[in-house]
C-alpha positions as CSV (number, residue, x, y, z in Angstrom):
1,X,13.3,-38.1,6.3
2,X,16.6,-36.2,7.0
3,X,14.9,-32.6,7.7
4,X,16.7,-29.3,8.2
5,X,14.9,-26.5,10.0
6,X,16.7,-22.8,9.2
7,X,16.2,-20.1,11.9
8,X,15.7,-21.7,15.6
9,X,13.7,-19.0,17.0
10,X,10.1,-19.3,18.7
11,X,8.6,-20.8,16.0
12,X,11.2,-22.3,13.8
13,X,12.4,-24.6,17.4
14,X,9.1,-26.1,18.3
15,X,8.7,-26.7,14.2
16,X,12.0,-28.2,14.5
17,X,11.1,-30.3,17.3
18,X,7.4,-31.0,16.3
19,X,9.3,-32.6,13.0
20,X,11.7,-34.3,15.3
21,X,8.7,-35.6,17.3
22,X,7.1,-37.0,14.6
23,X,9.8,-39.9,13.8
24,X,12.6,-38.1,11.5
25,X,16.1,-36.9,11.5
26,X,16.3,-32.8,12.3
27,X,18.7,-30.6,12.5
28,X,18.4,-26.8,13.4
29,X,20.8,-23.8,12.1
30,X,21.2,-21.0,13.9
31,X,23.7,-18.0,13.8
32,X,23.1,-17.9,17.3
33,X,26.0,-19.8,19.4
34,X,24.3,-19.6,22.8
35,X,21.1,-20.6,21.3
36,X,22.7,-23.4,19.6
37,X,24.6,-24.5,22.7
38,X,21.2,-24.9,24.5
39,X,19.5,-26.2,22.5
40,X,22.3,-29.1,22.3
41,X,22.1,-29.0,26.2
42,X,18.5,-30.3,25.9
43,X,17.5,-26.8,27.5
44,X,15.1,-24.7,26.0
45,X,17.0,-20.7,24.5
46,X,13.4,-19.0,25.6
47,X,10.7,-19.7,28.5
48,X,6.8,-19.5,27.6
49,X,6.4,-22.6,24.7
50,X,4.5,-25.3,26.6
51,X,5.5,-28.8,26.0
52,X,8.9,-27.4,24.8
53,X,11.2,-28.0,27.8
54,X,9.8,-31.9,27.8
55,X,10.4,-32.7,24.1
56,X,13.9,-31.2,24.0
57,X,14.8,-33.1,27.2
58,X,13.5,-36.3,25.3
59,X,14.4,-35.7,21.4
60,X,18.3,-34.5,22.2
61,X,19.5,-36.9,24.2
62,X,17.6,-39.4,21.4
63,X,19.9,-38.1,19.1
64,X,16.6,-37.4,17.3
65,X,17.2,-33.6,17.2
66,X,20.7,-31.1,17.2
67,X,21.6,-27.7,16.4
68,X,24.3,-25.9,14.7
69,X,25.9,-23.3,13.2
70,X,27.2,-24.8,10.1
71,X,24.7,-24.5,7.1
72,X,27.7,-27.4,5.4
73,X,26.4,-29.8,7.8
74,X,23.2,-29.0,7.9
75,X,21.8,-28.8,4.2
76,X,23.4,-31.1,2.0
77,X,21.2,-34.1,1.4
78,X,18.3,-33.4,3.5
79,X,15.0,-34.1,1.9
80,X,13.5,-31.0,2.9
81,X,15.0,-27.7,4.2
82,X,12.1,-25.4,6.0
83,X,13.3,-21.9,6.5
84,X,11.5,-20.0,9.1
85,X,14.1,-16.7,9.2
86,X,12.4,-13.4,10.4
87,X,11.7,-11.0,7.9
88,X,11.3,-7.4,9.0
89,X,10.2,-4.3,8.0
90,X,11.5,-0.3,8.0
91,X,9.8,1.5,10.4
92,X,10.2,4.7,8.0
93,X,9.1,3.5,4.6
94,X,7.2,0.6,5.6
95,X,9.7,-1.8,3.4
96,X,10.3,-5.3,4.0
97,X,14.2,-5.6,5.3
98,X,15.6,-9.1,3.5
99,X,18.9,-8.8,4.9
100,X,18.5,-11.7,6.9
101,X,16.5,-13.9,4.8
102,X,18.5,-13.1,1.9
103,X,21.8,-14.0,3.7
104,X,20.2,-17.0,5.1
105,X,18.8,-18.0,1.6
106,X,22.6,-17.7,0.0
107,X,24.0,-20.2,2.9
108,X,21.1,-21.9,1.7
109,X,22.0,-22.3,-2.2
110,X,25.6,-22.6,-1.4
111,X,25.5,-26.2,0.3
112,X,22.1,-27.2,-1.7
113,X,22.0,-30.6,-2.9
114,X,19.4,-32.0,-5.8
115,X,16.2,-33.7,-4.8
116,X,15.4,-31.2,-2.2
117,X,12.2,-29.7,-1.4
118,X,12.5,-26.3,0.1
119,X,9.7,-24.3,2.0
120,X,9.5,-21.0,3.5
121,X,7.3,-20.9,6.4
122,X,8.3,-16.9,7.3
123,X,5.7,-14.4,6.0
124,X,6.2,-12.6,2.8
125,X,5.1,-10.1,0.3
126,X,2.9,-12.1,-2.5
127,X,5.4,-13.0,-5.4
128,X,8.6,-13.2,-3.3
129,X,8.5,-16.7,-3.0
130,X,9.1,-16.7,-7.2
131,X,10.3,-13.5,-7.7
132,X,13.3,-13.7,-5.4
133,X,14.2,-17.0,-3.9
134,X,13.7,-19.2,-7.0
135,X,16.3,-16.9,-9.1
136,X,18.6,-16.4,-6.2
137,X,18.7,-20.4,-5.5
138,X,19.2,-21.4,-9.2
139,X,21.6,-18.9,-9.1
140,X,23.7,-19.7,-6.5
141,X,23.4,-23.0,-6.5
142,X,23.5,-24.0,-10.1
143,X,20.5,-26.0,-9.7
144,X,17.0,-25.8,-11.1
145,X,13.6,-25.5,-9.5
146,X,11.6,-27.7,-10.6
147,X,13.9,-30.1,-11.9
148,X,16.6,-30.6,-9.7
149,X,14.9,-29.1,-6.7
150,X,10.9,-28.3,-5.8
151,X,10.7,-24.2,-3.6
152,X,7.3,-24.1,-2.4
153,X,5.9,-21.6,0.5
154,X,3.8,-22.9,3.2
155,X,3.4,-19.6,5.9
156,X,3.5,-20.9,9.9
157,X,-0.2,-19.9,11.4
158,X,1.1,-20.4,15.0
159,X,0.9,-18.8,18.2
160,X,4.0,-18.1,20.3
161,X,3.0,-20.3,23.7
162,X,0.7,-22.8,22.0
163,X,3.3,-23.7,18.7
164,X,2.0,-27.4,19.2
165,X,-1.1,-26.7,19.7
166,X,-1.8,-24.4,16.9
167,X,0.0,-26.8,14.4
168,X,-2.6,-29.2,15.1
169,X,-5.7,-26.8,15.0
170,X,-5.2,-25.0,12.1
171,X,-4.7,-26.7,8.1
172,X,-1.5,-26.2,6.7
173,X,-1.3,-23.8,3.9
174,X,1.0,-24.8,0.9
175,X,1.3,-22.9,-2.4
176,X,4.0,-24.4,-4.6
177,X,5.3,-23.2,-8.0
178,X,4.7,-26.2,-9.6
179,X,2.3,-29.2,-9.4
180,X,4.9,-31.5,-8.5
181,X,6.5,-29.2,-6.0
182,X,2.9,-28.7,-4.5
183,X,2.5,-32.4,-4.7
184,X,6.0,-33.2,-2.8
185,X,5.2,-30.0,0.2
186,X,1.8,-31.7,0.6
187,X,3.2,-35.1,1.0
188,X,6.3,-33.9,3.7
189,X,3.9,-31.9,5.7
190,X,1.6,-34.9,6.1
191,X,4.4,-36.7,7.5
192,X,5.1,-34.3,10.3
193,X,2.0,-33.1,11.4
194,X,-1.1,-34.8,12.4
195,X,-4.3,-32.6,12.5
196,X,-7.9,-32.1,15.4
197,X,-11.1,-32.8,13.8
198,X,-12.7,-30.0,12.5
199,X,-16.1,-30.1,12.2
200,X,-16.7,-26.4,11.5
201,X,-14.6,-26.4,8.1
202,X,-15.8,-26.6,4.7
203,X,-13.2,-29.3,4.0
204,X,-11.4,-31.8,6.5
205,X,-8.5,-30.2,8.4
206,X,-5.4,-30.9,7.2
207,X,-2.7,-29.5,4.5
208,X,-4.8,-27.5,2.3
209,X,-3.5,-27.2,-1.6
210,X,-4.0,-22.9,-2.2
211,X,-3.0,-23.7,-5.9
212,X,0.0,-21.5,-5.9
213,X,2.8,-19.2,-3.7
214,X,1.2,-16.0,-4.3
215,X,-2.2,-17.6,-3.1
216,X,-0.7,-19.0,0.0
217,X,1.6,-16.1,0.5
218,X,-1.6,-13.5,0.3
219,X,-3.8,-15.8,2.6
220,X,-1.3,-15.7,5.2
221,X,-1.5,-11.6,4.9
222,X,-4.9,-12.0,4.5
223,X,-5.8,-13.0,8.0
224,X,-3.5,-10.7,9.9
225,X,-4.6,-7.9,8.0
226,X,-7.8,-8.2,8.6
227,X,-7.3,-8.7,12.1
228,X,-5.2,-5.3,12.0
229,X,-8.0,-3.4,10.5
230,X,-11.0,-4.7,12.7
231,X,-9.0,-3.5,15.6
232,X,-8.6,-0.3,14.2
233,X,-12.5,0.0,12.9
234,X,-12.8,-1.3,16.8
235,X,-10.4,2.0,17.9
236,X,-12.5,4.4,15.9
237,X,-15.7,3.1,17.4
238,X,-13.9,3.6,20.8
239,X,-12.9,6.8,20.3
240,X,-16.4,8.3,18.9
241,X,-18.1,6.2,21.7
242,X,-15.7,8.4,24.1
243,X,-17.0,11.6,22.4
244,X,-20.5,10.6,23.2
245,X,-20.3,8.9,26.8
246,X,-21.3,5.5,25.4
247,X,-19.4,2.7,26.4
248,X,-18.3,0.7,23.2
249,X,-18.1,-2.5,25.2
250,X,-21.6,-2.8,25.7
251,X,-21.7,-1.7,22.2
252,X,-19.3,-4.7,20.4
253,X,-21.0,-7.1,22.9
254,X,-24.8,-6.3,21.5
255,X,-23.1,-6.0,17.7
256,X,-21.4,-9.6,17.9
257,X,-24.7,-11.2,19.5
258,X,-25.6,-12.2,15.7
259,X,-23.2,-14.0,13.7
260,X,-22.6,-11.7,11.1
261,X,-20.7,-9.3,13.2
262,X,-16.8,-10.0,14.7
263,X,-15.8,-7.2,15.9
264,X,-12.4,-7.0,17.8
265,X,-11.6,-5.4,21.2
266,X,-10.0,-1.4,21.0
267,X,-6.4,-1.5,23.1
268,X,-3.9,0.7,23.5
269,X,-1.4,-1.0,21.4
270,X,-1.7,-3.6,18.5
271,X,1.8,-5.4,19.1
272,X,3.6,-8.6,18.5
273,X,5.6,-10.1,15.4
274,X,2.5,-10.7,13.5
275,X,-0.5,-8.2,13.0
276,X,1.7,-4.8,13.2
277,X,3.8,-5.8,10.2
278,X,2.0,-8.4,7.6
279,X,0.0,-5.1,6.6
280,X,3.0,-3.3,6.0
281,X,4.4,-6.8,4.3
282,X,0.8,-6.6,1.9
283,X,1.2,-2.6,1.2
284,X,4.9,-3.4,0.0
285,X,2.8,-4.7,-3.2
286,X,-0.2,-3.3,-3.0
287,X,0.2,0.4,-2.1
288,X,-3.2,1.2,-3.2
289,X,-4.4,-0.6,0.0
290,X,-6.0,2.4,1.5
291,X,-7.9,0.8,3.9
292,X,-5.4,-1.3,5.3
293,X,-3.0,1.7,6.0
294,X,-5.6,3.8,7.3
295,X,-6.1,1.1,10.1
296,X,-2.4,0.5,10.5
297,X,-1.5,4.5,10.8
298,X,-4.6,4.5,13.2
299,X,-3.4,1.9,15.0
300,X,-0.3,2.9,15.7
301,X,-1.3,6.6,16.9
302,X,-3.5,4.4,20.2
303,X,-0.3,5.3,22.8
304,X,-0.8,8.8,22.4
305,X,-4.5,8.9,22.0
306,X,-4.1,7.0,25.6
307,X,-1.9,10.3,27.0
308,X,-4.3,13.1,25.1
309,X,-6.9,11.7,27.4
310,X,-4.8,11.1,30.0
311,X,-3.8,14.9,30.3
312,X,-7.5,16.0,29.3
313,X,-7.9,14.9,32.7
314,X,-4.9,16.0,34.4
315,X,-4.1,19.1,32.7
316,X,-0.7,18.0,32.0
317,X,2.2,15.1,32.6
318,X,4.6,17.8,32.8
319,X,7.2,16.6,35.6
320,X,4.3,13.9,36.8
321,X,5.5,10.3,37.5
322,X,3.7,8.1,35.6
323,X,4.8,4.2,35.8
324,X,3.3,2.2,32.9
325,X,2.5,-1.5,33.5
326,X,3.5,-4.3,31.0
327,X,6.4,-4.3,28.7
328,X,5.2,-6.8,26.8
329,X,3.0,-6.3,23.8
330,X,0.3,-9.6,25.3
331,X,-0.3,-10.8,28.8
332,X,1.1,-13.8,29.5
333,X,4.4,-13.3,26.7
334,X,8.0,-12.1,27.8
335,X,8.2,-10.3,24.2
336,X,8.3,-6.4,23.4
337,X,8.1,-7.2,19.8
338,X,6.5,-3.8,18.5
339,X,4.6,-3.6,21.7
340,X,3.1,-0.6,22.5
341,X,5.3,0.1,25.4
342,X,7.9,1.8,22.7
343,X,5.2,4.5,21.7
344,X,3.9,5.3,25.3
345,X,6.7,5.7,26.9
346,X,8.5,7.9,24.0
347,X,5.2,10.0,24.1
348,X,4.8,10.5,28.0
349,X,8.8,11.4,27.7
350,X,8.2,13.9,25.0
351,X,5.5,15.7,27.1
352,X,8.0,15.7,29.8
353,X,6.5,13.2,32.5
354,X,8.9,11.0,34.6
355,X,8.4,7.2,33.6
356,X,9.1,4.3,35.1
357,X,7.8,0.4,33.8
358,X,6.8,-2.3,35.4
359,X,6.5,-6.4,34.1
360,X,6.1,-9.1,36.2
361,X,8.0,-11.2,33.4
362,X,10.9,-8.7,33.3
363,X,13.8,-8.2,35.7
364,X,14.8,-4.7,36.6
365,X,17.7,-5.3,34.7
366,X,15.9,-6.4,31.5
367,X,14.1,-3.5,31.6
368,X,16.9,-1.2,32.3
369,X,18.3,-3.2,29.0
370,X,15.7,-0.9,27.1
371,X,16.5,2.1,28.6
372,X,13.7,2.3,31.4
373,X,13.6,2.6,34.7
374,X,12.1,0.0,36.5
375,X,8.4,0.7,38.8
376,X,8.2,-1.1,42.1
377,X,4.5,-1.6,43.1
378,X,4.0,0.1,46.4
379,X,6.4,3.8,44.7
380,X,4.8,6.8,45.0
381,X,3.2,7.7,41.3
382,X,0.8,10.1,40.3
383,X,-0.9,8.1,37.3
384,X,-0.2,4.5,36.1
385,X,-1.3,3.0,32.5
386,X,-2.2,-0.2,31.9
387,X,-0.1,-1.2,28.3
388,X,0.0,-5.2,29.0
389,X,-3.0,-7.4,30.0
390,X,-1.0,-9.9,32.5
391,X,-3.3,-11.5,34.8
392,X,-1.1,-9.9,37.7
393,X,-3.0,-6.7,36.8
394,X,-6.5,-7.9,37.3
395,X,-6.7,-7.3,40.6
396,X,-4.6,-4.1,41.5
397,X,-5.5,-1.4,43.8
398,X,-5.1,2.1,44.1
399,X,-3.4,1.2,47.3
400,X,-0.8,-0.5,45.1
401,X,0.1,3.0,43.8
402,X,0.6,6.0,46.3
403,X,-0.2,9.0,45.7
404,X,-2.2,7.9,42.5
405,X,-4.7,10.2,40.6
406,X,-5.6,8.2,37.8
407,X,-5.7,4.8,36.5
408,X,-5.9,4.4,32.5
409,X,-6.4,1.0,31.9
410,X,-5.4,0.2,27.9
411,X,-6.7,-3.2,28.1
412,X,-9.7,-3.3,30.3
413,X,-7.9,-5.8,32.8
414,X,-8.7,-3.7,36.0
415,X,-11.6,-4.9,38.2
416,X,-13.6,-1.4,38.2
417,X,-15.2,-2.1,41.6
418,X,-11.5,-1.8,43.1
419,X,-11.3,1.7,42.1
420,X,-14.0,3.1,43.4
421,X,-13.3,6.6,44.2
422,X,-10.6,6.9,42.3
423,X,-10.8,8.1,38.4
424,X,-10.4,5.1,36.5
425,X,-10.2,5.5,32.3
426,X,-10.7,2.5,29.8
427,X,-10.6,3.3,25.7
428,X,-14.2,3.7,24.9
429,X,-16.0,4.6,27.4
430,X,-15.5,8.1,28.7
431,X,-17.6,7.6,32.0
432,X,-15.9,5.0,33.8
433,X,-15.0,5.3,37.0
């Protein structure tokens, strides 16, 4: 198949490549110029994706794979266009922002040739898929869906790190609008993917039929929603547990010895592309949702929860230094994509403390890119918070840190036994040392 992949960011390349992998002819289209370049160069835009580097080094030079600008050359005659454009939302009224996917869906139209199948793999409010890209397509294009051309949605389940993994682990969602288009999504993604045994689901791994868009657009929200909202039913356990000196570790640990309970971990910060935005993405049609945006507003307030404490303890970060460690919103992932580092350090600054942050995966530059300063371990600091779980964490000292009166670790990554002596604070558990 001649396949064209539409957005060549962290998961729209290694879908790209994991299509080129599989035996057909891709092409990638970015607005990007540097990214294209790159990738063109056989070198991958972003570090982090494993088995990346080695596929591109092998696929380009193939001619197998290429990148462009140029929807023209691109999107005419493919036999399937995948569009994996980020979608975002206003941090104000919690409204998905199409500008880019709209834009990107009119290049689309514009150069759209019959007999293509068309999927969108970027998350999206239940009914856009029908509600706005079939009319804007038919529009523009002069085609029809259905008839001339088959729009189905199929959302990407991946992790950024483990794309390639992931796309093997997990069955492959596909909603169509019509049985023919379902049929025709079912039979391209079975050509590009190939799927682990799983033993432990009710039917064999593999591209599951959801019946329709909305269905497969509202299981994709589904699953990060949920995930958003035991976090936060996590952070209100945390918090009461601090309240009553119980340590809510001990607690989710006993809880999630049977298998009816999953409980998730309380953090500081709920961060990433993913699980701070598909509730907002789900509210944007179902405002009634009052669960889901209790957990998302409570959520979100976890930085500052992190400072109250901090300062019930300190009296004040009034003109204290306080470096914060991790940028990023996960260990192990250069990306600050609605990590939590925003929140804490706009709060620390708003009750007047000096900050500094620090990220092994970051350059002093980078950082200073976002308008901090940038910590050197071994700098004088009164108190230090722990945003980021990197494993370069785990095994800091409060000899690391001059001058330091308090550790609050947002992750529970610190070894407690180093800190001995010195006051050490983890979310939900108001005794630990």
């Amino acid at each position: 198949m001649r396949i064209a992949v539409v957005a060549m960011g962290k998961i729209g390349l290694p879908l790209a490549v994991q299509f080129a992998d599989a035996g057909h002819d891709v092409i990638g289209v970015d607005v990007n110029e540097e990214t294209v370049r790159l990738i063109n160069d056989a070198t991958e835009p972003f570090p982090g994706e494993a088995q990346l580097q080695d596929k591109l080094s092998e696929l380009v030079p193939a001619g197998r794979f290429r990148a462009t600008t140029d929807y023209s050359e691109a999107i005419p005659d493919a036999d399937a266009v995948v569009i994996v454009v980020p979608l975002f939302v206003d941090d104000a009224t919690w409204e998905p922002d199409f500008k880019w996917m709209d834009a990107a869906t009119a290049s689309l139209a514009e150069n759209l040739t019959p007999n293509t199948l068309i999927a969108y793999e970027t998350t999206l409010p239940v009914g856009t898929t029908r509600g706005r890209w079939k009319p804007m397509i038919e529009e523009i294009s002069g085609l029809e869906e259905g008839k001339d051309f088959h729009l189905v949605f199929s959302p990407e389940r991946v992790l950024t790190g483990r794309v390639f993994e992931d796309l093997r682990k997990y069955p492959k969602l596909v909603g169509g609008l019509s049985e023919e288009g379902t049929k025709k999504a079912i039979e391209f993604y079975e050509a590009v993917l190939t799927f682990d045994d799983r033993p432990d689901l009710k039917q064999p791994n593999g591209v599951w039929d959801m019946g329709s868009a909305e269905a497969a657009e509202m299981a994709k929200l589904a699953e990060t929603t949920y995930r958003d909202v035991n976090i936060g039913l996590a952070n209100q356990f945390a918090t009461y547990a601090d309240k009553e000196g119980i340590d809510v570790q001990r607690v989710i640990d006993a809880s999630n010895s049977q298998p009816y309970s999953h409980i998730h971990r309380p953090g500081i910060a709920v961060g990433g592309h993913c699980i701070p935005v598909y509730p907002r993405l789900y509210l944007s049609t179902d405002p009634d949702a009052s669960i889901v945006r209790t957990a998302r507003q409570f959520n979100a307030g976890m930085p500052n929860y992190v400072i109250d404490r901090l300062e019930g303890l300190l009296g004040s970060v009034q003109d204290l230094r306080v470096a914060v460690l991790g940028a990023s919103y996960r260990g192990g992932v250069k990306e600050t994509a609605f990590s939590g580092i925003f929140a804490t350090v706009d709060g620390l600054r708003e009750r007047g403390a000096k900050v500094t942050v620090h990220d092994p995966m970051y350059t002093d530059e980078e950082l200073a890119g976002f308008g901090w300063d940038a910590y050197e371990i071994g700098t004088d600091v009164d108190a230090v918070i722990v945003q980021a779980d990197h494993a370069e964490y785990k095994d800091i000292t409060p000899a690391d840190f001059p001058g330091i009166k308090v550790l609050f670790d947002g992750r529970r990554v610190t070894n407690p036994e180093l800190w001995h002596g010195t006051p050490r604070l983890v979310i939900g558990d108001a005794d630990a040392n």
